[in-house]
N, CA, C and O atoms as a CHARMM CRD file, in Angstrom:
* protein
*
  248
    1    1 UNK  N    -95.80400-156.06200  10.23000 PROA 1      0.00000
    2    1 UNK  CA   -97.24300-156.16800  10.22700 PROA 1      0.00000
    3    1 UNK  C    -97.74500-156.70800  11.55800 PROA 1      0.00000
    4    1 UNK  O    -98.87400-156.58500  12.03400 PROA 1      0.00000
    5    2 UNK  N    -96.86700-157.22500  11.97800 PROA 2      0.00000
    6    2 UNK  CA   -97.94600-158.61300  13.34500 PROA 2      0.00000
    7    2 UNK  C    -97.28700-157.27600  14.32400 PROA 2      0.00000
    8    2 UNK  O    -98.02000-156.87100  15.22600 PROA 2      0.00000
    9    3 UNK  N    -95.89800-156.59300  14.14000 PROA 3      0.00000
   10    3 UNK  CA   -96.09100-155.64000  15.17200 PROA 3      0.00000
   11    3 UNK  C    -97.36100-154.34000  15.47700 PROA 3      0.00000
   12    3 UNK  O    -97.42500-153.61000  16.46700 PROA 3      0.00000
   13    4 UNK  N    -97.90800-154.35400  14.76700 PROA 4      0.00000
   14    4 UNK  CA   -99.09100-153.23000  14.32900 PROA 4      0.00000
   15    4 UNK  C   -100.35100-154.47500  15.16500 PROA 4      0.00000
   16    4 UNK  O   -101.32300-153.73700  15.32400 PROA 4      0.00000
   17    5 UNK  N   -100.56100-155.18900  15.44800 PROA 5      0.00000
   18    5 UNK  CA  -101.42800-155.37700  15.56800 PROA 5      0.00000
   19    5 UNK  C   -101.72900-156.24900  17.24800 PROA 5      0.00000
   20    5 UNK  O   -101.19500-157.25100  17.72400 PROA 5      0.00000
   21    6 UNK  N   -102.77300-155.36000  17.77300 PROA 6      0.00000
   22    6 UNK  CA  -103.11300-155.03700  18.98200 PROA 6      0.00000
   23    6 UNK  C   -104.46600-155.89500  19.71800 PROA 6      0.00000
   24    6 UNK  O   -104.84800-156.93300  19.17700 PROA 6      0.00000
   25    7 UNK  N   -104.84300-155.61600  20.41200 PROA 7      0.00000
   26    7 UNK  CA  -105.80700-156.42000  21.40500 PROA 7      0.00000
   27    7 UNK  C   -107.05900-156.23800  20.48600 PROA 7      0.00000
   28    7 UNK  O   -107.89700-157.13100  20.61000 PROA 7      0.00000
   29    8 UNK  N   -107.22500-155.66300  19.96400 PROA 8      0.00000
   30    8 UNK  CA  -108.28800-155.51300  18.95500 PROA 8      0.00000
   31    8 UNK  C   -108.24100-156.42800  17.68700 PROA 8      0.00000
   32    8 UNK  O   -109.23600-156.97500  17.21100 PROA 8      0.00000
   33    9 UNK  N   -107.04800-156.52300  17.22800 PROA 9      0.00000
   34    9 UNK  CA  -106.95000-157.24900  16.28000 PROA 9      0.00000
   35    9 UNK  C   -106.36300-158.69600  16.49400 PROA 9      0.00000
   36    9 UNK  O   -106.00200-159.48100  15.61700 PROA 9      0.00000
   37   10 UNK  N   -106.35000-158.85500  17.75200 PROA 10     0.00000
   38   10 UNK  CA  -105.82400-160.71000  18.42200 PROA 10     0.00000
   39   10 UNK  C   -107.44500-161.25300  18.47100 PROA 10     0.00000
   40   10 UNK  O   -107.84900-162.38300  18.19800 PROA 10     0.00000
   41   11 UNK  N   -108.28900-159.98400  18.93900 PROA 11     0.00000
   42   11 UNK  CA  -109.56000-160.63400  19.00700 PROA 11     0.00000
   43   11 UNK  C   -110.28300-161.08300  17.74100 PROA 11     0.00000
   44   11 UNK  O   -110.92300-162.12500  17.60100 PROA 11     0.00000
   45   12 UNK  N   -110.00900-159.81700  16.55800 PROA 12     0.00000
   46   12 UNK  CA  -110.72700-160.31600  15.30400 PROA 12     0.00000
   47   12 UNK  C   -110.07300-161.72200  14.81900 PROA 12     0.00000
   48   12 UNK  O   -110.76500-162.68100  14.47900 PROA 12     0.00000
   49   13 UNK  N   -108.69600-161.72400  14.83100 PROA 13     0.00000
   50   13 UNK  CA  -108.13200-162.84500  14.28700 PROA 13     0.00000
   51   13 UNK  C   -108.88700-164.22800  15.25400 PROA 13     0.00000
   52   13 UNK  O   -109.50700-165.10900  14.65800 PROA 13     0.00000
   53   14 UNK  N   -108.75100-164.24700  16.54300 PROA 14     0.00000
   54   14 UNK  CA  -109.54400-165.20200  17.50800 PROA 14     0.00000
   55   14 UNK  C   -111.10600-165.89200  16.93500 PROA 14     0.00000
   56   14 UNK  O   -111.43300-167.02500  16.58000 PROA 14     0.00000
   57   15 UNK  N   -111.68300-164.85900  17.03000 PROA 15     0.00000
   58   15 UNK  CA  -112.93500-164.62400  16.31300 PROA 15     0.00000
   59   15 UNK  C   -113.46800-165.10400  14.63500 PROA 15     0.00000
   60   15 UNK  O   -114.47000-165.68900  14.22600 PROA 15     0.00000
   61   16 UNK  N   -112.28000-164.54400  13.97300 PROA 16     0.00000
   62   16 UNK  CA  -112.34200-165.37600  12.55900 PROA 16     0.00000
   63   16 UNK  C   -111.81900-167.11800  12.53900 PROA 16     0.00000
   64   16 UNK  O   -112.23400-167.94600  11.72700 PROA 16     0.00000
   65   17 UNK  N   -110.94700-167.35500  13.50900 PROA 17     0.00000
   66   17 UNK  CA  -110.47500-168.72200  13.50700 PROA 17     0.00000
   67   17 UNK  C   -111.91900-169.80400  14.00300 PROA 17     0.00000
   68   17 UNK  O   -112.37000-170.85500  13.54800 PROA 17     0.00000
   69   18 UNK  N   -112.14700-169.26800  14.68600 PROA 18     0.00000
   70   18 UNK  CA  -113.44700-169.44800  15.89200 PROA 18     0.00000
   71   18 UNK  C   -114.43700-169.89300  14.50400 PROA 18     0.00000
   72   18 UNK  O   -114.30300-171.09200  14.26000 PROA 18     0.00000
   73   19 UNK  N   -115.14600-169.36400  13.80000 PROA 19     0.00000
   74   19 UNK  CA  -116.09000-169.17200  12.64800 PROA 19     0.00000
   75   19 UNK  C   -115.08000-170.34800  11.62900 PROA 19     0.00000
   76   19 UNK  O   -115.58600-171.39900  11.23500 PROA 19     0.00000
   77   20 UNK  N   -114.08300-170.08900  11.40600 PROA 20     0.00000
   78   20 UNK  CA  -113.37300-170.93900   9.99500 PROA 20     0.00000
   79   20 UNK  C   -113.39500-172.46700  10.68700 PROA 20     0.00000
   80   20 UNK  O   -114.19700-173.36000  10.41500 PROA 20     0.00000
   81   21 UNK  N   -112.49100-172.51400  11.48100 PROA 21     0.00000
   82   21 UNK  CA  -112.07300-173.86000  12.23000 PROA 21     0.00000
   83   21 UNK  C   -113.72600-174.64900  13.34200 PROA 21     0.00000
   84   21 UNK  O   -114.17600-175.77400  13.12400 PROA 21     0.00000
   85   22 UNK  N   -114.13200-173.95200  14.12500 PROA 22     0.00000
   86   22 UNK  CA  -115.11100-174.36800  14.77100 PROA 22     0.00000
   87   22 UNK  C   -114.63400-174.38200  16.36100 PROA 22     0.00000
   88   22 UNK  O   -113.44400-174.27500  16.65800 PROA 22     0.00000
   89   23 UNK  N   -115.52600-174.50500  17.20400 PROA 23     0.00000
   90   23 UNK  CA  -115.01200-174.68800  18.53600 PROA 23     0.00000
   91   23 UNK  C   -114.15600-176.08400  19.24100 PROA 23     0.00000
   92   23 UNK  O   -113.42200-176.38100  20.18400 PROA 23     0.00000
   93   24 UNK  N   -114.73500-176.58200  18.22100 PROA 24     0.00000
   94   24 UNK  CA  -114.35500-178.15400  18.62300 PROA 24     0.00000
   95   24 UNK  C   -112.71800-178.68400  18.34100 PROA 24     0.00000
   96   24 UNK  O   -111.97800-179.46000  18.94600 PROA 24     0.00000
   97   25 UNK  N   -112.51800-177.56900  16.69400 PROA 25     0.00000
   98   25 UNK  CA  -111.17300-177.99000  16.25200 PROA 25     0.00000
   99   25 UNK  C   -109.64500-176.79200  17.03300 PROA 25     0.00000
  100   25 UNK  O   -108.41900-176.89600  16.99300 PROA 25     0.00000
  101   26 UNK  N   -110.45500-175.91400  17.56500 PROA 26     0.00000
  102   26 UNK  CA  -109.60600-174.50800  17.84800 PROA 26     0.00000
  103   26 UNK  C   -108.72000-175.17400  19.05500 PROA 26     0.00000
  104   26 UNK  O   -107.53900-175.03200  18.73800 PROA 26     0.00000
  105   27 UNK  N   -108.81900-175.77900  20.19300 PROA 27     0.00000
  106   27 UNK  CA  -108.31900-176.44000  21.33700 PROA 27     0.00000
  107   27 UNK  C   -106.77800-177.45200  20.29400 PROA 27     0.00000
  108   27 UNK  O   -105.57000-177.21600  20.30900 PROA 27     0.00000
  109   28 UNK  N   -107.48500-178.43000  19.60700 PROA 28     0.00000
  110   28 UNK  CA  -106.41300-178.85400  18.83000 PROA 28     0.00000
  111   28 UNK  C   -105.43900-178.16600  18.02700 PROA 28     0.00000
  112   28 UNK  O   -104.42100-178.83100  17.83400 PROA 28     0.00000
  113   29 UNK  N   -105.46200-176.97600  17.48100 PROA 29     0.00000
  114   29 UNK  CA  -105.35100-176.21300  16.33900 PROA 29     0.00000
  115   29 UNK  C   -103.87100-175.63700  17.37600 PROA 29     0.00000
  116   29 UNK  O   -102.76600-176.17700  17.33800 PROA 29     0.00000
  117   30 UNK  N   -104.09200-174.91700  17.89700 PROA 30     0.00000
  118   30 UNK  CA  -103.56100-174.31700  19.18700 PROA 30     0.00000
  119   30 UNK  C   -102.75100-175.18900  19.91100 PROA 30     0.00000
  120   30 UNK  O   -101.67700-174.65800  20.19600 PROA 30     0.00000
  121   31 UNK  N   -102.92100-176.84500  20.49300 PROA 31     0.00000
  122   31 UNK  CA  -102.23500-177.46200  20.58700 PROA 31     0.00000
  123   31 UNK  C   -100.91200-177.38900  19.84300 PROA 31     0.00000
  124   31 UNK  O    -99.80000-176.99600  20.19600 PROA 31     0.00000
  125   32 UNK  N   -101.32500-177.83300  18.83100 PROA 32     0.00000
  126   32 UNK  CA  -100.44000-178.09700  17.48800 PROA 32     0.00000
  127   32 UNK  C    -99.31500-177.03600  17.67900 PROA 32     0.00000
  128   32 UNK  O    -98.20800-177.34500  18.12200 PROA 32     0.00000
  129   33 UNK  N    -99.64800-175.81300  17.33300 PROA 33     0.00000
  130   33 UNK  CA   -99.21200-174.59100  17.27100 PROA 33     0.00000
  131   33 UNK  C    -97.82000-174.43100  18.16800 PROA 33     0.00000
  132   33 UNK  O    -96.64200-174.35500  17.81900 PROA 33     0.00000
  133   34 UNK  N    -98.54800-174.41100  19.65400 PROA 34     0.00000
  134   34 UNK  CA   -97.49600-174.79700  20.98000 PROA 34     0.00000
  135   34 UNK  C    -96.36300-175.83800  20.57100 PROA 34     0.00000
  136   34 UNK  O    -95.19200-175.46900  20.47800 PROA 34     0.00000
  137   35 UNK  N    -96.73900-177.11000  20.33800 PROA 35     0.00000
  138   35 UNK  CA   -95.53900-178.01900  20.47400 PROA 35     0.00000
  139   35 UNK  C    -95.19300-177.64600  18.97800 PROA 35     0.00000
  140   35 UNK  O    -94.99000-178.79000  18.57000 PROA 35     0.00000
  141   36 UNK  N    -95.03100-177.01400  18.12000 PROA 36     0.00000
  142   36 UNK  CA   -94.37900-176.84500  16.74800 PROA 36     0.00000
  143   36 UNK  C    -93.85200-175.92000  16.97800 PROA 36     0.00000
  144   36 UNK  O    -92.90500-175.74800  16.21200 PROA 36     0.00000
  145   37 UNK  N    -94.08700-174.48800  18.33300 PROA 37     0.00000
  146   37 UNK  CA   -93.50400-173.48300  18.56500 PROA 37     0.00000
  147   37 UNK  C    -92.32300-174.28600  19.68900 PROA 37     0.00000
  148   37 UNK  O    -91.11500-174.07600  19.58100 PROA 37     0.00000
  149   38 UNK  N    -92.53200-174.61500  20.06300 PROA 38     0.00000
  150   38 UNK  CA   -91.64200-175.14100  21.43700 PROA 38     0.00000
  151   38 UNK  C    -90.25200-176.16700  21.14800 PROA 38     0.00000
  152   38 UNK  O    -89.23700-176.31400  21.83000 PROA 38     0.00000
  153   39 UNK  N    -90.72800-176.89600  19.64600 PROA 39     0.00000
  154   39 UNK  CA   -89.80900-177.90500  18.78400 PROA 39     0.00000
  155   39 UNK  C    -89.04700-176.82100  18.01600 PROA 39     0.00000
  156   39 UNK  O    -87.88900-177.18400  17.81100 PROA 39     0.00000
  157   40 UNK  N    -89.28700-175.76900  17.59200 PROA 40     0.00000
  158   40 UNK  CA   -88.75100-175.07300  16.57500 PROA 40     0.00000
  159   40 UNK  C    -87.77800-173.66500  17.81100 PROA 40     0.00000
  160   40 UNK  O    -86.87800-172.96000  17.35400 PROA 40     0.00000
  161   41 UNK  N    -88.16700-173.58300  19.04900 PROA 41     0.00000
  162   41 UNK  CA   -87.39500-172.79800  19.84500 PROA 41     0.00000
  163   41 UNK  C    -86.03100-173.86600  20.29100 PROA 41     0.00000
  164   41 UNK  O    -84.83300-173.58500  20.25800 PROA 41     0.00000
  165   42 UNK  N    -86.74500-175.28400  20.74800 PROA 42     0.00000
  166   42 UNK  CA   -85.69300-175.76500  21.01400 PROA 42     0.00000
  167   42 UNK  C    -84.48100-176.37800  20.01100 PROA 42     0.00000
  168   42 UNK  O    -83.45200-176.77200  20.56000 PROA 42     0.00000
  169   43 UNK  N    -84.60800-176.46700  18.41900 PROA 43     0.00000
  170   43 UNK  CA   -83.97300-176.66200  17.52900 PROA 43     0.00000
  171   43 UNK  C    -83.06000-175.49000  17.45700 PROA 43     0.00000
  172   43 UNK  O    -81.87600-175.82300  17.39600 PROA 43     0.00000
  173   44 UNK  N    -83.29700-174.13100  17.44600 PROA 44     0.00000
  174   44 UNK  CA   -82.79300-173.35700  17.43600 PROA 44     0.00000
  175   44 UNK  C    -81.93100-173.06900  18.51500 PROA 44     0.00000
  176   44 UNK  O    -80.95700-172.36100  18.26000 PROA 44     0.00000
  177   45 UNK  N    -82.13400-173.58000  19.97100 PROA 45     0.00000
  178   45 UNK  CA   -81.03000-173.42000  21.25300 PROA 45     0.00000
  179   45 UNK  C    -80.30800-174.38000  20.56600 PROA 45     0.00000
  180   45 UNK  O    -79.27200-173.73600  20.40100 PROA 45     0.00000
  181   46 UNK  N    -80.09000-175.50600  20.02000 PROA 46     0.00000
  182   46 UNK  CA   -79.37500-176.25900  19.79100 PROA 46     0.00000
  183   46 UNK  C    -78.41400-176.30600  18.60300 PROA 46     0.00000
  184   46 UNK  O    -77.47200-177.06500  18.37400 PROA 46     0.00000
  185   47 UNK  N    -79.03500-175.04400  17.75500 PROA 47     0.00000
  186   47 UNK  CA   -78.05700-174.97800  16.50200 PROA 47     0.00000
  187   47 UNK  C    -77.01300-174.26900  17.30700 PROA 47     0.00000
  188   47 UNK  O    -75.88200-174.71300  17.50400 PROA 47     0.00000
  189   48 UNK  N    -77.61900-172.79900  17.89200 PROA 48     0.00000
  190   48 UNK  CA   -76.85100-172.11500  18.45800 PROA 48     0.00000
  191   48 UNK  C    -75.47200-172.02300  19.66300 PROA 48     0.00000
  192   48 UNK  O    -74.66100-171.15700  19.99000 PROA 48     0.00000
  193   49 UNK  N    -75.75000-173.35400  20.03700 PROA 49     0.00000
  194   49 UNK  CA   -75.01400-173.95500  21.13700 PROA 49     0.00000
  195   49 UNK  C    -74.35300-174.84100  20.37900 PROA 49     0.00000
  196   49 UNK  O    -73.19800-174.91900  20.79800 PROA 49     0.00000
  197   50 UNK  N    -74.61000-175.81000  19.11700 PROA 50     0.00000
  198   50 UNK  CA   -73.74500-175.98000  18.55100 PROA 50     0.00000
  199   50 UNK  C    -72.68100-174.87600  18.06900 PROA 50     0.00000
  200   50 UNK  O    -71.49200-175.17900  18.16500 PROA 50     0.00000
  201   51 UNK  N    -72.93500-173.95500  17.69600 PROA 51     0.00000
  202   51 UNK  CA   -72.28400-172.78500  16.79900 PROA 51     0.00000
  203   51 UNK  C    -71.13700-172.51300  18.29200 PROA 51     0.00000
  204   51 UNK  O    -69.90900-172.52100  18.21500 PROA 51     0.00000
  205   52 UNK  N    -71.70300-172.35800  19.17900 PROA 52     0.00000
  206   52 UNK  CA   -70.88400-171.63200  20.02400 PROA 52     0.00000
  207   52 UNK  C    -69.59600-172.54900  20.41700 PROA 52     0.00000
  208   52 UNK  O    -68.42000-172.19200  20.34700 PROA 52     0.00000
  209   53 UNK  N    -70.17000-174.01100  20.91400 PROA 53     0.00000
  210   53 UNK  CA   -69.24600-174.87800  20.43400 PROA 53     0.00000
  211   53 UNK  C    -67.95900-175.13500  20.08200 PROA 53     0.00000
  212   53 UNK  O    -67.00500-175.54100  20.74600 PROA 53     0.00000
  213   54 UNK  N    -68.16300-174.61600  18.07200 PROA 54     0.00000
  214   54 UNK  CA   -67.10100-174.81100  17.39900 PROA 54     0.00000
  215   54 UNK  C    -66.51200-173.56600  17.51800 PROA 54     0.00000
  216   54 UNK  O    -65.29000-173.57500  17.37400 PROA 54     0.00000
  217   55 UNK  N    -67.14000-172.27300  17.78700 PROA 55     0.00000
  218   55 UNK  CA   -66.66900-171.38100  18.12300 PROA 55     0.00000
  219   55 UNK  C    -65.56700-171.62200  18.79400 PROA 55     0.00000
  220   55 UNK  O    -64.51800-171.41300  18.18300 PROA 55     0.00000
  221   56 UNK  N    -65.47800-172.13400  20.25600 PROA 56     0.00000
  222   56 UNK  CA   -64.75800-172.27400  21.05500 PROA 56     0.00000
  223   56 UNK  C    -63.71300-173.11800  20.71800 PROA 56     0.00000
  224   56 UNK  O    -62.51400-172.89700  20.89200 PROA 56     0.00000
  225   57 UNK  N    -64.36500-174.35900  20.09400 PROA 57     0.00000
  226   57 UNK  CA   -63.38600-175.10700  19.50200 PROA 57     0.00000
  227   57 UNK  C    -62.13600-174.48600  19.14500 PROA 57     0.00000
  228   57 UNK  O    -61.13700-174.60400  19.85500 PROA 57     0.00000
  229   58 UNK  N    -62.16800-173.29200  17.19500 PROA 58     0.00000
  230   58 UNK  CA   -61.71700-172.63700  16.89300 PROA 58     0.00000
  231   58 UNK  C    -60.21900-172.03900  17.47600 PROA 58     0.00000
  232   58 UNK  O    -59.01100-171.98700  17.24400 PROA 58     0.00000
  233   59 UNK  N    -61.53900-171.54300  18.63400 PROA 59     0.00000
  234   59 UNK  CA   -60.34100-170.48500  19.78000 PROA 59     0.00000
  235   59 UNK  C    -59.44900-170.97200  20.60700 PROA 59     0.00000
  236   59 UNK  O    -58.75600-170.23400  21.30900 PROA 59     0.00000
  237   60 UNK  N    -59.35200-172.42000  20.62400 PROA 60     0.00000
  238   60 UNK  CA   -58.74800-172.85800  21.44500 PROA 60     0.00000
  239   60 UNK  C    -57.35700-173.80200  20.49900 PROA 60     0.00000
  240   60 UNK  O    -56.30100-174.34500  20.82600 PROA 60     0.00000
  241   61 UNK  N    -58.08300-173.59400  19.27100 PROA 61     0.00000
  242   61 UNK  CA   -56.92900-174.33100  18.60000 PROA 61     0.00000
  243   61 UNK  C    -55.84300-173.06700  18.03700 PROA 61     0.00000
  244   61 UNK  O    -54.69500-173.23600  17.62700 PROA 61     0.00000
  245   62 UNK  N    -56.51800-171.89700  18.14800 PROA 62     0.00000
  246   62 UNK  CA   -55.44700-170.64900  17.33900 PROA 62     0.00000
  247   62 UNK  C    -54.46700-170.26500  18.45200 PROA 62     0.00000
  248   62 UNK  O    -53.59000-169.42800  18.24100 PROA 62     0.00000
C-alpha cells in the first residue's frame, strides 16, 4: 500500500495531519517520529551484528 502512494498522496496525508494535529503540534509530531525511526534502525544494526557475531563465533569453533 505505502508503495502505491506518490507525491500526491504524501501531500494529502501532510495536509490531513496539518488539519488533525495543528501547526503547532506537527514540528513535534515529526520530531518524535525521527528519533523513534533512528532508535529502531539503530536497534536493528545491533541485533544484526550481534547475529553475525555468533555466527562467526560458530565458525570458528567447527
Amino acid at each position: 500500500m505505502i508503495q502505491n502512494l506518490g507525491i500526491p498522496g504524501l501531500i494529502l496525508v501532510l495536509i490531513i495531519a496539518l488539519i488533525v494535529f495543528g501547526p503547532s503540534k506537527l514540528p513535534e509530531i515529526g520530531k518524535a517520529f525521527g528519533s523513534t525511526l533512528r532508535e529502531f534502525k539503530n536497534s536493528t544494526r545491533d541485533l544484526l551484528s550481534d547475529d553475525d557475531k555468533i555466527v562467526k563465533k560458530q565458525d570458528k569453533e567447527i
